[in-house]
C-alpha positions as CSV (number, residue, x, y, z in Angstrom):
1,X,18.3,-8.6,-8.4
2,X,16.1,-11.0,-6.8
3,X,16.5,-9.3,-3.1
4,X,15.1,-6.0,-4.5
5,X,12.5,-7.6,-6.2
6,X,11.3,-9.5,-2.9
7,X,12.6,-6.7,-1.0
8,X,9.9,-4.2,-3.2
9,X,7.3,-6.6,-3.4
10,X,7.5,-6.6,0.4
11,X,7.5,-2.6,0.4
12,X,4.4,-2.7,-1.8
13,X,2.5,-4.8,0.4
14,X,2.9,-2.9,3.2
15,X,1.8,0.6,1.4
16,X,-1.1,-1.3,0.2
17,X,-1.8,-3.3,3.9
18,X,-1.4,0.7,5.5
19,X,-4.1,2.1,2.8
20,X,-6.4,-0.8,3.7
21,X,-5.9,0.1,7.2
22,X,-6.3,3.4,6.9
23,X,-9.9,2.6,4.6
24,X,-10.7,0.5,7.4
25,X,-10.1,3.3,10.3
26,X,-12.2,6.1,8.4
27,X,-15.0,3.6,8.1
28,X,-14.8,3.5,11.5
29,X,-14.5,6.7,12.3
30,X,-18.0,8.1,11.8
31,X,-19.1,11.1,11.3
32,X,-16.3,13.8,12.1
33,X,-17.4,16.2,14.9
34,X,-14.4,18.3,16.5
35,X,-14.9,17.4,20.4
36,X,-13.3,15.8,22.6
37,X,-15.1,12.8,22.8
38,X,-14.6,12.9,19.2
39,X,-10.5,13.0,19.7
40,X,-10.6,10.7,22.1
41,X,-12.5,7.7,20.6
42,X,-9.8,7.8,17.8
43,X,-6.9,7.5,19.9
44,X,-9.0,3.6,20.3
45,X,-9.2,3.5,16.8
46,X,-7.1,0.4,16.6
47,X,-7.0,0.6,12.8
48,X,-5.1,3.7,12.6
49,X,-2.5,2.1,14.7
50,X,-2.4,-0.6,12.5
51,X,-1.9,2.6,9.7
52,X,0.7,4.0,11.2
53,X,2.8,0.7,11.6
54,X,2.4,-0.8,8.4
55,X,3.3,3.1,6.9
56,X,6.3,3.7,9.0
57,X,7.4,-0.2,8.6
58,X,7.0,0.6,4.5
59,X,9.1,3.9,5.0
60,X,11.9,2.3,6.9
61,X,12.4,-0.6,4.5
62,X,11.9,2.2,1.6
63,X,14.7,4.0,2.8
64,X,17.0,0.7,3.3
65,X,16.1,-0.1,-0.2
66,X,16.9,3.5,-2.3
67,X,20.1,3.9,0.0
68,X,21.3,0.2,-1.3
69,X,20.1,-0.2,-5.3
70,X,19.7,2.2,-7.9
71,X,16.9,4.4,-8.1
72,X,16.1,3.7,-11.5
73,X,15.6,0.1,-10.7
74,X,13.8,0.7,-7.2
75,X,11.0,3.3,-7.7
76,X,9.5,2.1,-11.0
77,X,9.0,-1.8,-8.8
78,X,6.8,0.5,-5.9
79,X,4.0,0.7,-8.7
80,X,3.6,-2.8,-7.9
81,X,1.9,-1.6,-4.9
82,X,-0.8,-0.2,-7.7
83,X,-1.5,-4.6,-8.4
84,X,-2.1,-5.3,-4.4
85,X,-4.2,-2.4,-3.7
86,X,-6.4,-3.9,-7.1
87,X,-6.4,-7.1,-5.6
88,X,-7.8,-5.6,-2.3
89,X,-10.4,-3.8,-3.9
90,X,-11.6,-6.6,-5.1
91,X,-11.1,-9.4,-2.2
92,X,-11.4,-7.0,0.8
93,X,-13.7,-4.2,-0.4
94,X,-15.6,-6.2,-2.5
95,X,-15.5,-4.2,-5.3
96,X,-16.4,-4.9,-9.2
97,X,-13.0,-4.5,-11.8
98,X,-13.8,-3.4,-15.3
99,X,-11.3,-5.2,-17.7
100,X,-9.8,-1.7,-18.7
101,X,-8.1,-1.7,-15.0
102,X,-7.2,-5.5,-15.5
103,X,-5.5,-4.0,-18.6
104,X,-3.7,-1.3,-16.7
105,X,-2.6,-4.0,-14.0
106,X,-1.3,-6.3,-16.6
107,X,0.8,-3.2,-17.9
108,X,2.3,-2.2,-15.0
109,X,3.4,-6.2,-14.3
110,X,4.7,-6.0,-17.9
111,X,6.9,-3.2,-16.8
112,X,7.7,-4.7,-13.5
113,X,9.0,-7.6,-15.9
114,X,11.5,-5.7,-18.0
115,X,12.8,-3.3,-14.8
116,X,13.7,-6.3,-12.7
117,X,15.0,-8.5,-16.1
């Protein structure tokens, strides 16, 4: 029980570390104009490399885990990927949390809880 629950808090970060990449590589993006030039500055758009690793790495292991433990058990411990990608908006992004998304957070840890008990 405790390798899928390291193995799925692993999977989560990575989902959340490939959304905060992909955040980052729009921002940096600018305006979208279809040219060339436009193309090719995003193929040096080092963040949506870092995207695509941290997306496939969270596929890969996402496969190794639903072929190994019961599905039941696995996909409800993903949402924990919903508490990381709070905790980014708030220590990366900078953003403000209203205490009805704290609430929502502590819920879905509360579930987290009984699934892995």
């Amino acid at each position: 029980m405790w390798q899928l629950l390291l193995l799925a808090i692993l999977q989560s970060l990575l989902l959340c570390s490939g959304q905060v990449f992909l955040k980052f590589a729009l921002n940096a993006m600018g305006k979208p104009e279809w040219s060339w030039n436009f193309v090719s500055a995003q193929l040096t758009n080092w963040w949506f490399l870092a995207t695509g690793v941290s997306l496939i790495s969270c596929s890969i292991l996402w496969m190794y885990i639903l072929k190994k433990y019961p599905f039941s058990m696995a996909y409800p411990l993903a949402s924990m990927s919903y508490v990381f990608g709070m905790l980014a908006a708030i220590f990366i992004f900078h953003e403000e949390v209203p205490l009805t998304r704290w609430l929502g957070v502590i819920l879905i840890m509360g579930g987290c809880y009984f699934i892995a008990k």
